[in-house]
N, C-alpha and C positions, 0 to 999 in steps of 0.2 A: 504494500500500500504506500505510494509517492503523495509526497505534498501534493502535487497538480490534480493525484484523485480527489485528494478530501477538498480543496479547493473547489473543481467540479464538480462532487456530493454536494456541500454547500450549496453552493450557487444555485443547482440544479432543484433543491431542495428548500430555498425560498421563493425560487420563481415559481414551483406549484404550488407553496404554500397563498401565495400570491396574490398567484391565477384565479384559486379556487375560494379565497376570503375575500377577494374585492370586491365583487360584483354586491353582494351581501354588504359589504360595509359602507360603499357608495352609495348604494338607495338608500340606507339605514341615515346614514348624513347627512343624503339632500332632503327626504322626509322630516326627518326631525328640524331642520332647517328651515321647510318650508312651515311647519305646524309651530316652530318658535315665533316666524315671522310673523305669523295669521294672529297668537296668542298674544304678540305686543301689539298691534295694530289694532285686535279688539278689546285689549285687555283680561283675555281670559286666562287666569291663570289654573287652571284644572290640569291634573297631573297623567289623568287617565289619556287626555285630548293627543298628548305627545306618544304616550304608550301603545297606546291601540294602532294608531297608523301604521306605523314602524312596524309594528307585530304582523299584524294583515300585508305589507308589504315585504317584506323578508319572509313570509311564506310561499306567496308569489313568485318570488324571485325563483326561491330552494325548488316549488310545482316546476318551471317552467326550466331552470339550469341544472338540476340535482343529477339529472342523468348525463349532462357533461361532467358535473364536476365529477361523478364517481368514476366514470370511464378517466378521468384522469388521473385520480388516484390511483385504480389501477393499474394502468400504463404504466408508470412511475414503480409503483409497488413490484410488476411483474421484468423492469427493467433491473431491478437493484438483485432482485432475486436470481432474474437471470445474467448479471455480472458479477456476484456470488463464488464463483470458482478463479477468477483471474484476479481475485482480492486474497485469496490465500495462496499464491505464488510467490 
């Protein structure tokens, strides 16, 4: 195992983690963003108004991308598994 593997594990290994968190974190952001907005401009300060979107939207997301994301954990998964014997050389 060379530094330039573990380097490319890394690397390799944030950029799925990434891949597969953003999309999720970005709506979760601009949601809450946009429900902060609305909350100062009406003055509503209720706690649920911020929750619930976010919630219903990050479910969305997970219906609609879950079966990329997990094809891409696998990939990943079934990559590391199969470079597994040229790591104990």
């Amino acid at each position: 195992m060379t530094e330039a593997y573990l380097i490319s594990f890394a690397q390799n290994s944030l950029t799925v983690a990434i891949m597969i968190a953003g999309p999720v974190l970005i709506v979760s952001l601009v949601i809450g963003s946009l429900v902060s907005l609305i909350q100062a401009a009406t003055q509503i300060n209720e706690a649920t108004m911020t929750f619930v979107p976010k919630i219903i939207a990050i479910i969305l997301v997970l219906t609609l991308l879950g079966g990329w994301m997990g094809q891409q954990i696998i990939s990943y998964t079934s990559g590391i598994f199969n470079d597994l014997p040229n790591l104990v050389k």
